[in-house]
Kinemage of the C-alpha trace (Angstrom):
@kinemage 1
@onewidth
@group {chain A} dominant
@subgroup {mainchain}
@vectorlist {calphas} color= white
{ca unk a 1} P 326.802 50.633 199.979
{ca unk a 2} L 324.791 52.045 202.463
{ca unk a 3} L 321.917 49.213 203.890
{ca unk a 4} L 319.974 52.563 205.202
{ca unk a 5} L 318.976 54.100 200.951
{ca unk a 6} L 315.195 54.326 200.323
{ca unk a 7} L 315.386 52.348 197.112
{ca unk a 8} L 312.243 53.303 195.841
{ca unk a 9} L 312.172 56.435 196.639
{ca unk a 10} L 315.803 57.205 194.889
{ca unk a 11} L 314.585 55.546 192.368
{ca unk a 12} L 311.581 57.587 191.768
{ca unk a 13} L 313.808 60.991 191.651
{ca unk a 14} L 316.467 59.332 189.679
{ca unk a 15} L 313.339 58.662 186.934
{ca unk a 16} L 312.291 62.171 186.802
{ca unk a 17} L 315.909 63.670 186.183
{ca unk a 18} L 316.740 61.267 184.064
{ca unk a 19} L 313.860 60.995 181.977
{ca unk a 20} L 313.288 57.441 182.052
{ca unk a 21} L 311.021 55.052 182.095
{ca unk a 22} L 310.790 51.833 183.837
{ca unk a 23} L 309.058 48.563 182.113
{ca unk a 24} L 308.695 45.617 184.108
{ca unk a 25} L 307.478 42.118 183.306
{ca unk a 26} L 305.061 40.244 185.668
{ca unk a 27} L 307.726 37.789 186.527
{ca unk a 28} L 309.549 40.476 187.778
{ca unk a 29} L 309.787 40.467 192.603
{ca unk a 30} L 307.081 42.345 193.665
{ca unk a 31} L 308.492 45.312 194.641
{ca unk a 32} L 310.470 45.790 191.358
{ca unk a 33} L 306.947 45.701 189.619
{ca unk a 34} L 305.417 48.406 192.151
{ca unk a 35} L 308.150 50.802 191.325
{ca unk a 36} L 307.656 50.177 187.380
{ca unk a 37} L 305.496 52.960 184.870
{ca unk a 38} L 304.479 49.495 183.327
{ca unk a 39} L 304.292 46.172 183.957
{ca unk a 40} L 303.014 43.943 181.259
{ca unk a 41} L 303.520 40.702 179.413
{ca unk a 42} L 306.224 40.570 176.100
{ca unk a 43} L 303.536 42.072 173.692
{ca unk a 44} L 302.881 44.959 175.713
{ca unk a 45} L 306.202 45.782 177.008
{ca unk a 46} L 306.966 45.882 173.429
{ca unk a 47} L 304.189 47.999 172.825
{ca unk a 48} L 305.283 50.297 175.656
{ca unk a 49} L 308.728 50.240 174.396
{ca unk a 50} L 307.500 51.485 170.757
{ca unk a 51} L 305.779 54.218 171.968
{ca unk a 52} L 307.835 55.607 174.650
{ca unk a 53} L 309.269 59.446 174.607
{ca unk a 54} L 311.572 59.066 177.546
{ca unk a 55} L 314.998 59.819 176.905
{ca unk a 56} L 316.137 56.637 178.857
{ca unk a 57} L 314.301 53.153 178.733
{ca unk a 58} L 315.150 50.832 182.641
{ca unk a 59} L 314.101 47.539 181.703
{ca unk a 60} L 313.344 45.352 184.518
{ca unk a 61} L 312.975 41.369 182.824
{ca unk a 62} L 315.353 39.349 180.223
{ca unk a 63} L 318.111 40.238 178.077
{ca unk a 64} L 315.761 39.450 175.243
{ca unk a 65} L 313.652 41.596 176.723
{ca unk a 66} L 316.139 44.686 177.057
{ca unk a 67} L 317.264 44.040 173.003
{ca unk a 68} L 313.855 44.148 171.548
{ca unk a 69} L 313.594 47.870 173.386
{ca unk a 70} L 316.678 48.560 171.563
{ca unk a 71} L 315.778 47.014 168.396
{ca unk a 72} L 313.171 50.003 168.337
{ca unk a 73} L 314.461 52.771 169.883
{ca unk a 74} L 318.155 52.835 168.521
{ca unk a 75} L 319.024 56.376 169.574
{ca unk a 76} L 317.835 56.014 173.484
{ca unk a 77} L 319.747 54.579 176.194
{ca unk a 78} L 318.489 51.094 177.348
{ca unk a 79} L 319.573 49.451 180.906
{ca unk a 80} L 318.930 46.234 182.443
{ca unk a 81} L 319.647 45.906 186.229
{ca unk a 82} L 321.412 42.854 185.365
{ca unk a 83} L 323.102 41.671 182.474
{ca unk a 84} L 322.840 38.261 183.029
{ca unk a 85} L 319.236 37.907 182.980
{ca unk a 86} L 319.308 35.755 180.274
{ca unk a 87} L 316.669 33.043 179.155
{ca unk a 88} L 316.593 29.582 179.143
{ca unk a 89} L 314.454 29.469 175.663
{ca unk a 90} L 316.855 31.892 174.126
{ca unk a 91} L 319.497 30.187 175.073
{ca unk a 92} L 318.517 26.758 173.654
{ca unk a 93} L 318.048 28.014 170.131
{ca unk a 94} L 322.205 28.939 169.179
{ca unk a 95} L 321.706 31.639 166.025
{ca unk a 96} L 323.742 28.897 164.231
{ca unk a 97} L 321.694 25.847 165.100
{ca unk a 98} L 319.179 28.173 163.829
{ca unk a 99} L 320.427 29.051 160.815
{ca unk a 100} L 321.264 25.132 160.232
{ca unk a 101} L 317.827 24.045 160.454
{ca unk a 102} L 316.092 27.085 158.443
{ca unk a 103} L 318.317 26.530 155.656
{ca unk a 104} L 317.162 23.167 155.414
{ca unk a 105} L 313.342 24.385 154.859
{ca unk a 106} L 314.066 26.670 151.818
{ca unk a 107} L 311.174 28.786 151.505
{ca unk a 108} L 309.921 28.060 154.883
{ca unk a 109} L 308.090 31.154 156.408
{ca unk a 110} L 309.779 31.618 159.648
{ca unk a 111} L 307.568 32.779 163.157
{ca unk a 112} L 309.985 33.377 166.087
{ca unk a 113} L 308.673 33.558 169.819
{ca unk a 114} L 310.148 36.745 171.416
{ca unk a 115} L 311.716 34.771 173.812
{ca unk a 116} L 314.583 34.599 171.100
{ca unk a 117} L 318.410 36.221 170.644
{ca unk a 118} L 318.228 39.154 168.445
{ca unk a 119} L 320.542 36.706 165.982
{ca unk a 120} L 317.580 34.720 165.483
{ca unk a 121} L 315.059 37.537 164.884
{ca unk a 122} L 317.223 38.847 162.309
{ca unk a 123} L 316.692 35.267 160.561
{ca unk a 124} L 312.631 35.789 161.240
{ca unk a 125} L 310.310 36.608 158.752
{ca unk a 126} L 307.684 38.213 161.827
{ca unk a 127} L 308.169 37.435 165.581
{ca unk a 128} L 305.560 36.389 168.127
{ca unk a 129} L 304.294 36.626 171.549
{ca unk a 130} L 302.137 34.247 173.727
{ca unk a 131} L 299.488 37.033 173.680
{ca unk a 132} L 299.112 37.442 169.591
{ca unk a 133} L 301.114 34.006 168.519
{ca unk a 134} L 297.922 32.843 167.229
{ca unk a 135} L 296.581 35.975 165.659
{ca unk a 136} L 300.401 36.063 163.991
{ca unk a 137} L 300.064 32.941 162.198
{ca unk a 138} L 296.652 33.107 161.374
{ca unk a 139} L 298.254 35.974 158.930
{ca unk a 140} L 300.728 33.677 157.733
{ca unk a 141} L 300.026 33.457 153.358
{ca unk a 142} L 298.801 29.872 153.446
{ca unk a 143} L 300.794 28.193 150.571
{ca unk a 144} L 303.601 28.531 153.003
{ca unk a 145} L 305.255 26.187 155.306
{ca unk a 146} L 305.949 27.529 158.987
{ca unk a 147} L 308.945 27.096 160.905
{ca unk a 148} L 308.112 27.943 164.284
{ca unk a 149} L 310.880 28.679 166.965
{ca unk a 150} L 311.823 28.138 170.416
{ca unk a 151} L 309.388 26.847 172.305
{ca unk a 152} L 307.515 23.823 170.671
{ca unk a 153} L 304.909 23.561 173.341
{ca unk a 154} L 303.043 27.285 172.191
{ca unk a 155} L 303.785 25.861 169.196
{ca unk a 156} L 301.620 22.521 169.373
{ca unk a 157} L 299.041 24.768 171.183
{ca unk a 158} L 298.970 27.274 167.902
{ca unk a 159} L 298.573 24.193 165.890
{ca unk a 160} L 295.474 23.432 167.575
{ca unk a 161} L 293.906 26.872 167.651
{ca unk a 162} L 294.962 27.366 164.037
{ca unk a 163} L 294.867 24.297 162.303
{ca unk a 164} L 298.249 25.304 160.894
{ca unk a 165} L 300.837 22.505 160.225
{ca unk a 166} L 304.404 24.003 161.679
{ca unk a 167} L 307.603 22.640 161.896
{ca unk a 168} L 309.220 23.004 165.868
{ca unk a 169} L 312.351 23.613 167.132
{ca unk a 170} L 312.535 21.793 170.260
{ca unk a 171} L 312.779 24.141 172.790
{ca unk a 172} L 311.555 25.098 175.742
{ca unk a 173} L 311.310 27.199 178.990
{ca unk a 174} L 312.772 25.651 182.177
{ca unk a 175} L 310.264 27.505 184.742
{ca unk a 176} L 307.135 25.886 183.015
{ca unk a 177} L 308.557 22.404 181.587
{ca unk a 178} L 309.158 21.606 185.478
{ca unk a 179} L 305.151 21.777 186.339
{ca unk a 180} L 304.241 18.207 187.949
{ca unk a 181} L 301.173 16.770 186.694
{ca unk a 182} L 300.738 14.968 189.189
{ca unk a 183} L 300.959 17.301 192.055
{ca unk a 184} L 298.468 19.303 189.507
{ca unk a 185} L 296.134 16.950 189.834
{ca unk a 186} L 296.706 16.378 193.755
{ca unk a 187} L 295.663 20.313 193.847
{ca unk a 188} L 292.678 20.148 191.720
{ca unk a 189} L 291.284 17.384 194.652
{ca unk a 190} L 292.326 19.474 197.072
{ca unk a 191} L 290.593 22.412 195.786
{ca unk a 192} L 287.313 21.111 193.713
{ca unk a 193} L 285.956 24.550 193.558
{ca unk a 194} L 289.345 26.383 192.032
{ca unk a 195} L 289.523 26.955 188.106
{ca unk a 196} L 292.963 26.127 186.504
{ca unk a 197} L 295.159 28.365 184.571
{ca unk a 198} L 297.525 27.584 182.880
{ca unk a 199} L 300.318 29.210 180.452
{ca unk a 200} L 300.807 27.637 176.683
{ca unk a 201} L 304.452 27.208 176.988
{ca unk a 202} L 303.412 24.432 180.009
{ca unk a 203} L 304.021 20.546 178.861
{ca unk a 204} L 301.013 19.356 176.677
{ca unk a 205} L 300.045 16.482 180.046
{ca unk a 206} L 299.796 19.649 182.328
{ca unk a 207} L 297.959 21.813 179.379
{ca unk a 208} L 295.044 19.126 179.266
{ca unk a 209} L 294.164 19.627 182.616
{ca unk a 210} L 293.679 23.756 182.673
{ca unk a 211} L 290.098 25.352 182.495
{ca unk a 212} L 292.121 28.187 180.660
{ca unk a 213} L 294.951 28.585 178.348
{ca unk a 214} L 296.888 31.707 177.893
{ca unk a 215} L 299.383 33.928 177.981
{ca unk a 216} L 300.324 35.549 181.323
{ca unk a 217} L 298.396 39.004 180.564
{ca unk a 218} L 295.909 36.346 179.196
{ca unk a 219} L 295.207 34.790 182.649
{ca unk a 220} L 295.576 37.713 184.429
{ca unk a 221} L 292.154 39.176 183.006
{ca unk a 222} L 290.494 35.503 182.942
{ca unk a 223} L 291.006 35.402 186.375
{ca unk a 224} L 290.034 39.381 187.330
{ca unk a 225} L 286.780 39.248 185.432
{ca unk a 226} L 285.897 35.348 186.358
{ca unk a 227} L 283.251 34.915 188.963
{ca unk a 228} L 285.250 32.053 190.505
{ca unk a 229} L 286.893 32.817 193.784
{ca unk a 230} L 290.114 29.964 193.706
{ca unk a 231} L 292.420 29.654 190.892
{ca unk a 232} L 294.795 27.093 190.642
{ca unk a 233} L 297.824 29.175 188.781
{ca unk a 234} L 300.190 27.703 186.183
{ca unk a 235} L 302.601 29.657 185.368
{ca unk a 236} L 305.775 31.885 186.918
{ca unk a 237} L 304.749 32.953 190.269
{ca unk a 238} L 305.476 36.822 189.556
{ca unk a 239} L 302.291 37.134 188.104
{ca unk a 240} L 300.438 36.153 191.626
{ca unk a 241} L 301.705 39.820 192.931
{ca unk a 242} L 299.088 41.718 190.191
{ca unk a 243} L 296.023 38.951 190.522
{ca unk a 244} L 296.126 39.986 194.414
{ca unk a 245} L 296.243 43.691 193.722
{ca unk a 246} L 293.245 43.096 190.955
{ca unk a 247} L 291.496 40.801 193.426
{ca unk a 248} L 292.426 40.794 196.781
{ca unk a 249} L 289.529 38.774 197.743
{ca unk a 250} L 290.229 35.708 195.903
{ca unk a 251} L 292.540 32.981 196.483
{ca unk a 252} L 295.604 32.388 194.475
{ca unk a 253} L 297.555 28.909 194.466
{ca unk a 254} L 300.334 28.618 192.612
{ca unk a 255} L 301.320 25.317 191.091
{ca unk a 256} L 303.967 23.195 192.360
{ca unk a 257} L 306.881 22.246 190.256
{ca unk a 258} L 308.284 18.985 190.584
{ca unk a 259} L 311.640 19.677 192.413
{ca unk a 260} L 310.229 20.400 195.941
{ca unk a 261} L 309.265 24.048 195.917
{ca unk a 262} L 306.248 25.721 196.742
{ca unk a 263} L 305.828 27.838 193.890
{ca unk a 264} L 308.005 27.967 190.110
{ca unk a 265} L 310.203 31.189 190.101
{ca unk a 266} L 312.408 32.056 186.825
{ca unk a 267} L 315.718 32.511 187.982
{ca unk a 268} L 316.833 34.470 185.399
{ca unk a 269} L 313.606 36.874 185.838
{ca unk a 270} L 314.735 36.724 190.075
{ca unk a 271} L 318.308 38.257 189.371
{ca unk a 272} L 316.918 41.461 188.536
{ca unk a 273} L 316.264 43.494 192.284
{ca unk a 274} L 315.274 46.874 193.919
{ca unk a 275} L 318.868 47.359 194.641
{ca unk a 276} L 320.003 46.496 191.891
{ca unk a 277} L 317.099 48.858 189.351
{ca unk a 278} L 318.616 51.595 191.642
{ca unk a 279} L 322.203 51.001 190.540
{ca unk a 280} L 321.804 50.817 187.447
{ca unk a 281} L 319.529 54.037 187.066
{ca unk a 282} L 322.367 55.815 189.003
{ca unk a 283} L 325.383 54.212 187.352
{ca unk a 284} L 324.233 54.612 183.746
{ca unk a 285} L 325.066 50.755 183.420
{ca unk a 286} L 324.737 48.305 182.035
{ca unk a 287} L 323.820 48.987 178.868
{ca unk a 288} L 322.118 47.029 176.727
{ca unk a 289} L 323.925 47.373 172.980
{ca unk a 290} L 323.852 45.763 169.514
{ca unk a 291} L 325.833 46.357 165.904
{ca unk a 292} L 323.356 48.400 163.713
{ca unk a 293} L 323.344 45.808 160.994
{ca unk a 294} L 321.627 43.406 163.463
{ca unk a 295} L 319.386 45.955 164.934
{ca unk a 296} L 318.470 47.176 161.224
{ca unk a 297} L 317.678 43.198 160.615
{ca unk a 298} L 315.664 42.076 163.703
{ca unk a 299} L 314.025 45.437 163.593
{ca unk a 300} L 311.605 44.263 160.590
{ca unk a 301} L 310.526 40.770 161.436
{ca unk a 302} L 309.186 42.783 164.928
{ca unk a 303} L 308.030 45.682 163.390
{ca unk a 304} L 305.811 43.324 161.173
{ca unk a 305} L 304.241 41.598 164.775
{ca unk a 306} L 303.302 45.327 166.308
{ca unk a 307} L 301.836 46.173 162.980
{ca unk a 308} L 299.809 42.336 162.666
{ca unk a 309} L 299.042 43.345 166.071
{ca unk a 310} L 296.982 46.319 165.849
C-alpha cells in the first residue's frame, strides 16, 4: 500500500460516492474523529444511527458499537475499520453467564448498559447509556426488582442518584478501573485551582474525589460552559481532542492510570485508524452482521431507551 494516499481526503470522496456516513466515538485518535459527520458519546451515536438516510453506515468505535447500528438499520450496510474492536465490559458478561444469573431473578426487570453483546440485549427488557442510565431507571415500574448489567460501578452511581435498589453484575471497563487514586490525589495538589471530572464507570475511591460526575458527552459540556480554566480529566483520553477544539484556552490534564502511563487509552477504541477507516470504506469490509432473530430481539429492549429518551 502506497505510504504517499491522502487518507482523509480519499476518504472524503469515497463518502460522497458511497453514500455513507461516518460516526465516531470520542475515544476514537484524533484524526479519525476530524474526518467523522459525528462524533458523540453511545446515546448519541445511537441517535445518529436511528436517524441516518445514508445508504452505508462507517462506524469508527466498538463492535458493540457497530451492532447496535445494525440492530436499527437492518437493510444498510454497516462497517467497522476493525473487527476486533471489541470491549472489555462486553466481553466480561458471556450471553450464558447472563442468562444464568437472570434466570435466577424471575421477574427481575432487566437494564443493560450498551456496552453489552447483542446476545445480552436480546435478554434486556430496555438498554442504557451513561448519558440517560439514570433517566432509564427512573422509568423503571417500581414494584419491580432491577437487574442491572455490566458495569457495577454506573450501577452503584444510579443507585445513588435514584434511590433504586439493583442487583449488579460485576463487571467492569479496563480503561477506567485502572485510574490511581492516589496519583489522583497527587494531581489535585499539584493543581489546587483545576476542577475534577470524572466518568461513572471510574472505581467508587476515584468517584469520591471528582467535582463532576458524568458521562463523556456529560463532561464535555461541564467543562465547555464552566468558568474554570484547569480540569483534571477522568476518563479515556480521546475525549481531550474535542475539550481543546471547544476550549483551546483552557488546560486539560488527563488522569494517570496506575501502570506508568501518562494518560488511559482504550485499546480496543486505539485499533481503529485513518488507514484503516480508508480500507474499509474502499474494500466494502468488514461487515458488521447478525441472524435476524437476534436483531428482531435486541432491536426492542433499544428501541424502548431512544423512545425513554426523548
Amino acid at each position: 500500500m502506497s505510504t504517499g494516499v491522502d487518507y482523509a481526503q480519499e476518504i472524503q470522496e469515497l463518502k460522497r460516492s458511497m453514500n455513507a456516513v461516518i460516526l465516531a466515538h470520542y475515544y476514537q485518535e484524533s484524526e479519525v474523529q476530524d474526518v467523522a459527520d459525528f462524533v458523540g458519546d453511545s446515546l448519541a451515536l445511537a441517535q445518529a444511527a436511528e436517524r441516518t438516510e445514508a445508504d452505508v453506515i462507517v462506524f469508527c468505535g466498538v463492535h458493540f458499537m457497530a451492532e447496535t447500528a445494525k440492530i436499527l438499520n437492518p437493510t444498510r450496510l454497516v462497517l467497522l475499520p476493525d473487527l476486533k474492536a471489541g470491549c472489555s465490559l462486553s466481553d466480561r458478561c458471556p450471553p450464558a453467564a447472563f442468562k444464568a444469573f437472570k434466570d435466577k431473578h424471575p421477574g427481575a426487570f432487566v437494564v443493560s448498559y450498551v456496552n453489552s453483546s447483542a446476545a445480552v440485549k436480546a435478554m434486556s427488557d430496555v438498554i442504557c447509556t451513561s448519558s440517560n442510565a439514570v433517566k432509564i431507571v427512573n422509568q423503571v415500574p417500581k414494584d419491580r426488582q432491577i437487574l442491572f448489567a455490566p458495569d457495577q460501578h454506573l450501577g452503584r452511581h444510579v443507585m445513588k442518584q435514584t434511590g433504586r435498589d439493583m442487583v449488579l453484575w460485576p463487571g467492569s471497563c479496563i480503561v477506567h478501573e485502572i485510574f490511581s487514586e492516589k496519583k489522583l490525589v497527587e494531581l489535585k495538589v499539584m493543581h489546587p485551582d483545576a476542577e475534577v471530572v470524572a466518568h461513572p464507570e471510574c472505581e467508587e475511591q476515584v468517584l469520591r474525589h471528582a467535582d463532576f460526575i458524568g458521562s463523556t458527552k456529560g463532561l464535555l459540556d461541564f467543562v465547555l460552559k464552566s468558568p474554570k480554566q484547569k480540569f483534571i480529566v477522568v476518563t479515556e483520553a480521546g475525549i481531550l481532542h474535542q475539550m481543546k477544539k471547544g476550549a483551546p484556552e483552557k488546560t486539560f490534564i488527563p488522569a494517570p492510570p496506575d501502570n506508568g502511563c501518562a494518560c488511559n487509552e482504550c485499546p480496543y477504541m486505539r485499533l481503529n485508524t485513518l488507514e484503516k477507516l480508508w480500507k474499509c470504506m474502499n474494500e466494502r469490509t468488514p461487515e458488521l452482521t447478525m441472524p435476524e432473530g437476534l436483531r428482531e430481539a435486541a432491536r426492542a429492549p433499544l428501541q424502548r431507551m431512544l423512545e425513554w429518551s426523548r
